[in-house]
FIKOLZA-1660 file (N, C-alpha, C; in steps of 0.1 Angstrom, whole numbers, plus 5000, padded with zeros to 4 digits):
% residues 150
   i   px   py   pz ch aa at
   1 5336 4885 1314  A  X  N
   1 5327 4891 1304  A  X CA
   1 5328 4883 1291  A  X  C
   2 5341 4882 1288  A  X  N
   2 5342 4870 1277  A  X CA
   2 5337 4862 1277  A  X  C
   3 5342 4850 1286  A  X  N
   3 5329 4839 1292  A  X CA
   3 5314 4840 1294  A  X  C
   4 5308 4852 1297  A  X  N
   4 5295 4849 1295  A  X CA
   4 5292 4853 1282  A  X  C
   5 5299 4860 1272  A  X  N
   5 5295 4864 1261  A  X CA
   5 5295 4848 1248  A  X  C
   6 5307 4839 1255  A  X  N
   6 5310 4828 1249  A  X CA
   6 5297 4816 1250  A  X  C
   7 5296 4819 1263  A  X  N
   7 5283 4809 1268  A  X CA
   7 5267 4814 1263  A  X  C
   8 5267 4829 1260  A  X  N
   8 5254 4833 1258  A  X CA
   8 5252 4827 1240  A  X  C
   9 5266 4828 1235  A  X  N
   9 5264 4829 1219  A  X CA
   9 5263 4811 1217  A  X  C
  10 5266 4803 1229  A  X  N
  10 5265 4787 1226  A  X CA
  10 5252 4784 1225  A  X  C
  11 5245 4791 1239  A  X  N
  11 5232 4788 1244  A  X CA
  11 5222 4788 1232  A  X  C
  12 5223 4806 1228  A  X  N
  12 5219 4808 1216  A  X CA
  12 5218 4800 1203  A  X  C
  13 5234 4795 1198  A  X  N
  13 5232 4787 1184  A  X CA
  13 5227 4770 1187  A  X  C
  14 5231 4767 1201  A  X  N
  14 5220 4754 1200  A  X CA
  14 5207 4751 1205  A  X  C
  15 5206 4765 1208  A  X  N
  15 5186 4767 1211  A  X CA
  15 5182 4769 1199  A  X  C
  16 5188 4776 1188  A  X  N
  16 5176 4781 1178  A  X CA
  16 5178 4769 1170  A  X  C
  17 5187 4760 1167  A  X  N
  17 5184 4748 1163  A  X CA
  17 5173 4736 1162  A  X  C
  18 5166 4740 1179  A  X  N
  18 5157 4732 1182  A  X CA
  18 5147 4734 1180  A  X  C
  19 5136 4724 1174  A  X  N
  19 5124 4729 1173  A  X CA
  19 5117 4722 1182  A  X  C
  20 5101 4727 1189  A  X  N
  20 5091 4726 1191  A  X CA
  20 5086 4714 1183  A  X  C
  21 5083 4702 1190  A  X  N
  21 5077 4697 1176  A  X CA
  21 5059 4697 1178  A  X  C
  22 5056 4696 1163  A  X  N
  22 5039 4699 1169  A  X CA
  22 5034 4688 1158  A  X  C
  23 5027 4680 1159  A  X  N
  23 5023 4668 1154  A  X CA
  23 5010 4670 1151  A  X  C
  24 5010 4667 1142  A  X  N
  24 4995 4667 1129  A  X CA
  24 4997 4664 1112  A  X  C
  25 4983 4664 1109  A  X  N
  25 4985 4664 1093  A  X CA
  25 4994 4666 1082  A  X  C
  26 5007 4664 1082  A  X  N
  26 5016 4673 1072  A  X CA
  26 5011 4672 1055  A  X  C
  27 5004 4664 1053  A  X  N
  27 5004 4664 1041  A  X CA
  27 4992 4677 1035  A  X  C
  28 5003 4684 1023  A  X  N
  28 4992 4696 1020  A  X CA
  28 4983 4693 1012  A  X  C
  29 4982 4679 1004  A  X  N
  29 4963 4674 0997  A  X CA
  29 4955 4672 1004  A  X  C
  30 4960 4672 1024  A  X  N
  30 4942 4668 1029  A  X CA
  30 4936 4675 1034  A  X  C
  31 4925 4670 1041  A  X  N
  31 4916 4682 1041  A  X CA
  31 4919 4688 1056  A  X  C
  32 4925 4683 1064  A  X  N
  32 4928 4692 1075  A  X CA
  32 4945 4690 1079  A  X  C
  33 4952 4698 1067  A  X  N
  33 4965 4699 1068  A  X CA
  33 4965 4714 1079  A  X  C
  34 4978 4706 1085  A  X  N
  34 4982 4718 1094  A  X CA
  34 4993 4727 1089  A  X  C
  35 4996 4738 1088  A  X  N
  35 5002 4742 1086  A  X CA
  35 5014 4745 1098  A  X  C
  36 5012 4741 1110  A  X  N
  36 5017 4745 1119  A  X CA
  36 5026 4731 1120  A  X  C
  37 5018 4719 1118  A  X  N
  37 5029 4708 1123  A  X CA
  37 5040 4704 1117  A  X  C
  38 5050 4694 1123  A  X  N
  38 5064 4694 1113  A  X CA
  38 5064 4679 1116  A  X  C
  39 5057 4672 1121  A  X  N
  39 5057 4657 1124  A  X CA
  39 5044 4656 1123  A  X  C
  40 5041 4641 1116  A  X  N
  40 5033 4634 1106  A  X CA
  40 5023 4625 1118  A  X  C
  41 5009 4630 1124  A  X  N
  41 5011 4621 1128  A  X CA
  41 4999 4613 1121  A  X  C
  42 4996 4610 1111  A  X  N
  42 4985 4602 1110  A  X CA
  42 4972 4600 1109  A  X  C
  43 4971 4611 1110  A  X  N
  43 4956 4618 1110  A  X CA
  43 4951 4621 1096  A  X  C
  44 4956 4626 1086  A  X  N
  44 4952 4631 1073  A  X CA
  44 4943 4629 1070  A  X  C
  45 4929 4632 1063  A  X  N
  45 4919 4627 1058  A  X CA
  45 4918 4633 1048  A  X  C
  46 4908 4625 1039  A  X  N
  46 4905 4633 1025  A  X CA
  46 4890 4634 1018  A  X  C
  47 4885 4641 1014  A  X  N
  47 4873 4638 1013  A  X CA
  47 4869 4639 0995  A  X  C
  48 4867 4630 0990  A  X  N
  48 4861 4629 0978  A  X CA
  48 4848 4635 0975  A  X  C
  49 4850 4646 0967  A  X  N
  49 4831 4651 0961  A  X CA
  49 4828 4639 0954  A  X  C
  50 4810 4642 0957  A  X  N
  50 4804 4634 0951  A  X CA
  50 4798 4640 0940  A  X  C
  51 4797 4631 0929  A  X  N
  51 4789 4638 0911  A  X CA
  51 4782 4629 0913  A  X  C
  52 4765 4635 0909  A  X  N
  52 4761 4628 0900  A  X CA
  52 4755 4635 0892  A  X  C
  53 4748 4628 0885  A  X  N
  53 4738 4639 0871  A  X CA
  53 4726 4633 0870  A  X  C
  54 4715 4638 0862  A  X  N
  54 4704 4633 0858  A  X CA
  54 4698 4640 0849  A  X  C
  55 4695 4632 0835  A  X  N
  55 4689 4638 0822  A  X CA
  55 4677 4639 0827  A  X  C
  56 4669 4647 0817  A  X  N
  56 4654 4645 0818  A  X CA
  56 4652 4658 0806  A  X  C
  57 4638 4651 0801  A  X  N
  57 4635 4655 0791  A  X CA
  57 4624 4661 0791  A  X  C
  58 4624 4676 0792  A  X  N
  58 4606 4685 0797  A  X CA
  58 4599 4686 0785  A  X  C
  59 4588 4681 0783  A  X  N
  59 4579 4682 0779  A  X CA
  59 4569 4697 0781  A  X  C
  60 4568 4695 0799  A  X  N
  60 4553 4703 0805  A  X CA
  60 4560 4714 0811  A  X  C
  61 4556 4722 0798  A  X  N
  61 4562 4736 0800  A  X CA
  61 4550 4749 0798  A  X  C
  62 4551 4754 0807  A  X  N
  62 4539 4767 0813  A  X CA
  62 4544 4779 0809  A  X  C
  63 4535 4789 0801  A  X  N
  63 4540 4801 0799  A  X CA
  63 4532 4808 0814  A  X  C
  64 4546 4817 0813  A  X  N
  64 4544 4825 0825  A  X CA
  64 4550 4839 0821  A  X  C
  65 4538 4847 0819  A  X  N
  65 4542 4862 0811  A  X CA
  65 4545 4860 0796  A  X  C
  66 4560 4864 0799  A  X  N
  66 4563 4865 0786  A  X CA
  66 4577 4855 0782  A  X  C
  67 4577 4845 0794  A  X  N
  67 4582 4833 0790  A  X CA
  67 4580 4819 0798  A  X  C
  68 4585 4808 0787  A  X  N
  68 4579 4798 0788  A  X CA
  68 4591 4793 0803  A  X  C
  69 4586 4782 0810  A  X  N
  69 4590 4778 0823  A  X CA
  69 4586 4764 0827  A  X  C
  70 4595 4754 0833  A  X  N
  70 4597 4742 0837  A  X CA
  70 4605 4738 0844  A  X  C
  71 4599 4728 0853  A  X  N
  71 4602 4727 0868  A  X CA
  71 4612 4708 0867  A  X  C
  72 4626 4707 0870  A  X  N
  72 4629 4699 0870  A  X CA
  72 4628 4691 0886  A  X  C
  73 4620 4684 0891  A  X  N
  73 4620 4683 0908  A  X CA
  73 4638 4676 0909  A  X  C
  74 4646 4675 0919  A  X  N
  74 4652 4666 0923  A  X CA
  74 4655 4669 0934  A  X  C
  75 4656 4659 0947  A  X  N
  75 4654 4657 0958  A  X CA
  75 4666 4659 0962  A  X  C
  76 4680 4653 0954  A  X  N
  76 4693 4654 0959  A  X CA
  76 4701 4668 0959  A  X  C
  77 4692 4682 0955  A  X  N
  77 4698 4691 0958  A  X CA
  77 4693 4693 0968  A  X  C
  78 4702 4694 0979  A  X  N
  78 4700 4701 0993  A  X CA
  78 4703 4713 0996  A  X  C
  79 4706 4721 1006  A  X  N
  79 4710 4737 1011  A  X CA
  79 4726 4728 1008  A  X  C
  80 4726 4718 1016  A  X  N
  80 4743 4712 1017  A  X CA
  80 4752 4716 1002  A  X  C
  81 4740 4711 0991  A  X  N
  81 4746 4711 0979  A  X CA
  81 4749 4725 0975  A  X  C
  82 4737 4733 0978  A  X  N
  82 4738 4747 0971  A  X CA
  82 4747 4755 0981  A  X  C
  83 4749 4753 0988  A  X  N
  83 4756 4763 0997  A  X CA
  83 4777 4756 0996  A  X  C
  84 4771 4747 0994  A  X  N
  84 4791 4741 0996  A  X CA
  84 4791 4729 0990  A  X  C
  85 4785 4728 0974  A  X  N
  85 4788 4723 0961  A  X CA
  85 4789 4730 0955  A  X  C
  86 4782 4720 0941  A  X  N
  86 4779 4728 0929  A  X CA
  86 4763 4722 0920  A  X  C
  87 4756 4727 0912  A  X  N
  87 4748 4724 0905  A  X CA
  87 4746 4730 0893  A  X  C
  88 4748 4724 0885  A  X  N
  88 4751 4730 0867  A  X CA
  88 4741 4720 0865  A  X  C
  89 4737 4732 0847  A  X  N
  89 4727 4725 0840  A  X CA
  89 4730 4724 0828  A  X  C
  90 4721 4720 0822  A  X  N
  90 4732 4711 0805  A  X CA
  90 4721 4715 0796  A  X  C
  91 4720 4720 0783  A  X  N
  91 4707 4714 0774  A  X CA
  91 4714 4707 0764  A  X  C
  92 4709 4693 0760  A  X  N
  92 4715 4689 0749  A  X CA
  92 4708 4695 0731  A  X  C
  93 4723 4699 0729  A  X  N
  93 4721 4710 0715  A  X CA
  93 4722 4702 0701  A  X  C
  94 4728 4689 0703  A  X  N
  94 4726 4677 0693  A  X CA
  94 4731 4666 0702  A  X  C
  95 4725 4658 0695  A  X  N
  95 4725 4639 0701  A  X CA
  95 4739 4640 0709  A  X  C
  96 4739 4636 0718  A  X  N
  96 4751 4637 0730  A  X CA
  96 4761 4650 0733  A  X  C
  97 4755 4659 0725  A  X  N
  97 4764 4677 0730  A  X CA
  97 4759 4683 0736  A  X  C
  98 4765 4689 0749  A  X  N
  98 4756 4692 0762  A  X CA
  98 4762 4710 0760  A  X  C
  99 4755 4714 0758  A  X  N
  99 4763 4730 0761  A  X CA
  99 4754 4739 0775  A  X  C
 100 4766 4743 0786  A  X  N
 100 4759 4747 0799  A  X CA
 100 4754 4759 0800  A  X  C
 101 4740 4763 0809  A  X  N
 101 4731 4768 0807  A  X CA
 101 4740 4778 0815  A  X  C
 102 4733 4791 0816  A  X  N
 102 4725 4798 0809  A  X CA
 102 4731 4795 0795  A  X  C
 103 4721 4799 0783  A  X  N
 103 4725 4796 0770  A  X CA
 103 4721 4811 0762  A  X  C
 104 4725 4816 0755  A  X  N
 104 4716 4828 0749  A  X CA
 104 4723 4826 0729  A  X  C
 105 4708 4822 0722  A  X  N
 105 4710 4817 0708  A  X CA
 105 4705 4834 0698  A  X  C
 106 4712 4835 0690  A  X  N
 106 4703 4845 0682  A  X CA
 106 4699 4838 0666  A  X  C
 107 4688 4837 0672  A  X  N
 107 4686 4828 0659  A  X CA
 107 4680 4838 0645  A  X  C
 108 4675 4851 0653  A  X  N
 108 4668 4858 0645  A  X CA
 108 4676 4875 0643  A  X  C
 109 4676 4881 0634  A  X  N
 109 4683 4891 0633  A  X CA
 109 4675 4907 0642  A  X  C
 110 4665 4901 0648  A  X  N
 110 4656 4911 0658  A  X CA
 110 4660 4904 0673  A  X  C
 111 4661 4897 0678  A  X  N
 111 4659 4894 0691  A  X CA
 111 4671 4882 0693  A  X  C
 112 4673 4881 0705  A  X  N
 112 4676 4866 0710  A  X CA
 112 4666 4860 0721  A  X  C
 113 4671 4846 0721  A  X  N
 113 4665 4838 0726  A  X CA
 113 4675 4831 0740  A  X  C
 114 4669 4833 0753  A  X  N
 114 4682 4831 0764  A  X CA
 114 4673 4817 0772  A  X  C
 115 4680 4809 0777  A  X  N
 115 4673 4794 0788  A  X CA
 115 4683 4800 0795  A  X  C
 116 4677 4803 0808  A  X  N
 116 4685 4803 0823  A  X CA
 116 4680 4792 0834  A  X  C
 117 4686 4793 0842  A  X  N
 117 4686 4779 0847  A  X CA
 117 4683 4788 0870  A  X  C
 118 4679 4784 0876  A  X  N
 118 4677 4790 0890  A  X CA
 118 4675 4777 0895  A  X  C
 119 4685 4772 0909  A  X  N
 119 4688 4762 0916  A  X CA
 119 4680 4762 0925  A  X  C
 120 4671 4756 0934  A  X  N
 120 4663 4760 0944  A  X CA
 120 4665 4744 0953  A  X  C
 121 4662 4746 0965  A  X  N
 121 4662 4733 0969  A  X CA
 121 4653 4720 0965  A  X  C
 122 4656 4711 0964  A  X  N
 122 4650 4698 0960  A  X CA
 122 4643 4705 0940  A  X  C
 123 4651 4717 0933  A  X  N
 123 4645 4716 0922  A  X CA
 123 4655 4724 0913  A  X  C
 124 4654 4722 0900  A  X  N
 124 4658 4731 0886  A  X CA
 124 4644 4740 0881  A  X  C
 125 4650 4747 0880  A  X  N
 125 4637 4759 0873  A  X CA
 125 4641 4766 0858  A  X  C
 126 4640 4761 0849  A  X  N
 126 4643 4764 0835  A  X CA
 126 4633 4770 0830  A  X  C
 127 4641 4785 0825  A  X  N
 127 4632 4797 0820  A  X CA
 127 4640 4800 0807  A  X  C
 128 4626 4799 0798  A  X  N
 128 4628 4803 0779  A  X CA
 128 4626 4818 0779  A  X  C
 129 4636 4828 0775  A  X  N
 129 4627 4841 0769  A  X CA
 129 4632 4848 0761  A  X  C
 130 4627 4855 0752  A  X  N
 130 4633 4864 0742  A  X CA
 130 4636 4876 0749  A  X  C
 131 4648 4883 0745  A  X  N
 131 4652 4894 0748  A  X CA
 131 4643 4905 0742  A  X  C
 132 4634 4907 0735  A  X  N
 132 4622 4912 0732  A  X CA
 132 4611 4918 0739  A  X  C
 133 4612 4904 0746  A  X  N
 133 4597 4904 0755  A  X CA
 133 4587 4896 0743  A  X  C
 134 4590 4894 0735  A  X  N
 134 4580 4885 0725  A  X CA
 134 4579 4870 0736  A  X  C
 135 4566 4867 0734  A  X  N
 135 4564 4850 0733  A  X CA
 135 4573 4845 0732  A  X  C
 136 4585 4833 0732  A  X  N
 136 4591 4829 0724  A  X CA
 136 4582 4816 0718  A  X  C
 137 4586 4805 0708  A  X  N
 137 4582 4795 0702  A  X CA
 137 4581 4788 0712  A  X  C
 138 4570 4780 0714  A  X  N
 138 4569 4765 0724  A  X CA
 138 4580 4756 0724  A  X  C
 139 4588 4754 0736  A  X  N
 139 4599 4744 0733  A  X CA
 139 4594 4732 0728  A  X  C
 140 4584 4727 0737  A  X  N
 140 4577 4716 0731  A  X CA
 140 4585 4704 0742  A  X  C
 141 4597 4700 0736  A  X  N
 141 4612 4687 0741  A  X CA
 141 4616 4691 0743  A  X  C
 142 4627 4693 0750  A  X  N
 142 4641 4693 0755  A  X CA
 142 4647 4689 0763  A  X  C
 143 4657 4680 0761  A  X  N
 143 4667 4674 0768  A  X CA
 143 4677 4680 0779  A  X  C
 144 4672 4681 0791  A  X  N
 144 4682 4686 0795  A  X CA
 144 4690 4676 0809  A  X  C
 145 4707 4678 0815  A  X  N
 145 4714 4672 0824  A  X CA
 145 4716 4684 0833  A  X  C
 146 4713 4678 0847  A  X  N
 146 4717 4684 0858  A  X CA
 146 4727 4674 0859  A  X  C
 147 4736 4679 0869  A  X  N
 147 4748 4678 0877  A  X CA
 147 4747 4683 0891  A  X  C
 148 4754 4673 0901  A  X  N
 148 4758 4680 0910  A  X CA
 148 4768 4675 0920  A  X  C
 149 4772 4684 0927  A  X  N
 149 4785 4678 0934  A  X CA
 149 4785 4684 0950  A  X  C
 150 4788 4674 0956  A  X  N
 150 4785 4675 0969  A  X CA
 150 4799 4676 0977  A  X  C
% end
């Protein structure tokens, strides 16, 4: 009884020593790290987002109700982009200051004035309106940057 008790507790401390090895990605910055593996093998990948941006400056801007509306087209937003990126919009508020949209200014001690921004495939859709429901003023220009990251 001794003897098997001696041989069970050896069996025991030099089995749980041993591991299983399971080979994959160990490294936890890639993109298909395993959590399971404990040997490296070589695999790791990584995937860099892509940015780009593009200014543009609306001019042709359409009232619709009771606010003004403009259609930025760009081709490089995809479902890809909108569903598992990102796409931000920028208006520039002086010579190179970009502050991100939605924006809401109170310029007047009655109302504010809000630009919201709606991503749609292949476009930006930029909407001016007073919290009023007034008209607001004709933008006329505006500078604005898209962004996007894929």
């Amino acid at each position: 009884m001794k003897l098997t008790l001696i041989l069970s507790a050896f069996v025991l401390f030099t089995c749980s020593s041993c591991k299983k090895e399971i080979v994959g990605c160990t490294d936890i910055a890639a993109d298909n790290y395993s959590t399971l593996a404990n040997r490296n093998d070589g695999s790791c990948f990584y995937i860099e987002p892509s940015a780009k941006s593009k200014t543009a400056t609306v001019t042709n801007w359409t009232l619709n109700g009771t606010e003004y509306v403009a259609i930025i087209p760009w081709s490089e937003i995809t479902t890809d982009v909108i569903n598992n990126g990102a796409v931000m919009a920028y208006k520039e508020t002086s010579t190179n200051v970009w502050t991100q949209l939605p924006l809401t200014t109170y310029d007047s001690g009655l109302y504010s004035t809000t630009i919201e921004v709606s991503i749609t495939v292949g476009q930006v859709l930029i909407a001016i309106s007073n919290s009023d429901l007034s008209i607001p003023a004709n933008p006329n220009s505006i500078v604005f940057k898209i962004s996007l990251v894929s």
